[in-house]
C-alpha positions in Angstrom: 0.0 0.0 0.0 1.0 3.5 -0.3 1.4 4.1 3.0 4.2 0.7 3.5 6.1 2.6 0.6 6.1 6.3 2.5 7.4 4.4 5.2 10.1 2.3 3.7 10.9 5.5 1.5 11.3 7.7 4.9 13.8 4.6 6.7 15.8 4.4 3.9 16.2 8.0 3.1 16.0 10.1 6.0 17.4 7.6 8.0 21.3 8.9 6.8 20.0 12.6 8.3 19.0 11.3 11.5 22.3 8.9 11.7 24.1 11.9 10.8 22.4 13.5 13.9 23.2 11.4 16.1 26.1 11.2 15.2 26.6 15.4 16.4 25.5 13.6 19.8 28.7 12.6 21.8 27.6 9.5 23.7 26.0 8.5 20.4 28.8 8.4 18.4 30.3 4.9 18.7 26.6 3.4 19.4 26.3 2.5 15.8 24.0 -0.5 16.4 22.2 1.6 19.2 21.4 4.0 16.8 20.5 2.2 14.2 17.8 0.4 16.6 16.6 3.5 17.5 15.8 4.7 14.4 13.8 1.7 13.4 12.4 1.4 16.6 10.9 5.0 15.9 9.8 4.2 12.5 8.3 1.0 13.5 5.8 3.1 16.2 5.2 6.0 13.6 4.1 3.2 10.8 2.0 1.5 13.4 0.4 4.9 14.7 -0.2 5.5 11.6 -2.1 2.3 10.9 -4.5 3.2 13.9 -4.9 6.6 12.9 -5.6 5.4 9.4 -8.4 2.5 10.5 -9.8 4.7 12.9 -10.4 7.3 10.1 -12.1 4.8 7.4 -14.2 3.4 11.0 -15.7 7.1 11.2 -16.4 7.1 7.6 -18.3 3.9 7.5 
């Protein structure tokens, strides 16, 4: 669905920004797994907030 590709298209693109900002973060900086579990951890709630927000939406329409 669209909204699986706007996800996969904002992990694998604006995932290099936010590594690159936590990178600016010095107890980040040599947590390279850490922060690469963060950032999917972060997408993984958005996508699924976003799948609530979306059912609850078509629920009000029916």
């Amino acid at each position: 669905t669209e909204l699986i590709r706007s996800y996969n298209t904002l992990y694998s693109q604006a995932r290099i920004d936010a590594l690159d900002a936590l990178e600016n973060i010095r107890e980040m900086s040599d947590a390279e797994d850490l922060k690469s579990k963060l950032l999917f951890s972060v997408v993984v709630l958005a996508f699924r907030h976003a799948q609530i927000q979306a059912k609850d939406i078509r629920n009000k329409i029916k």
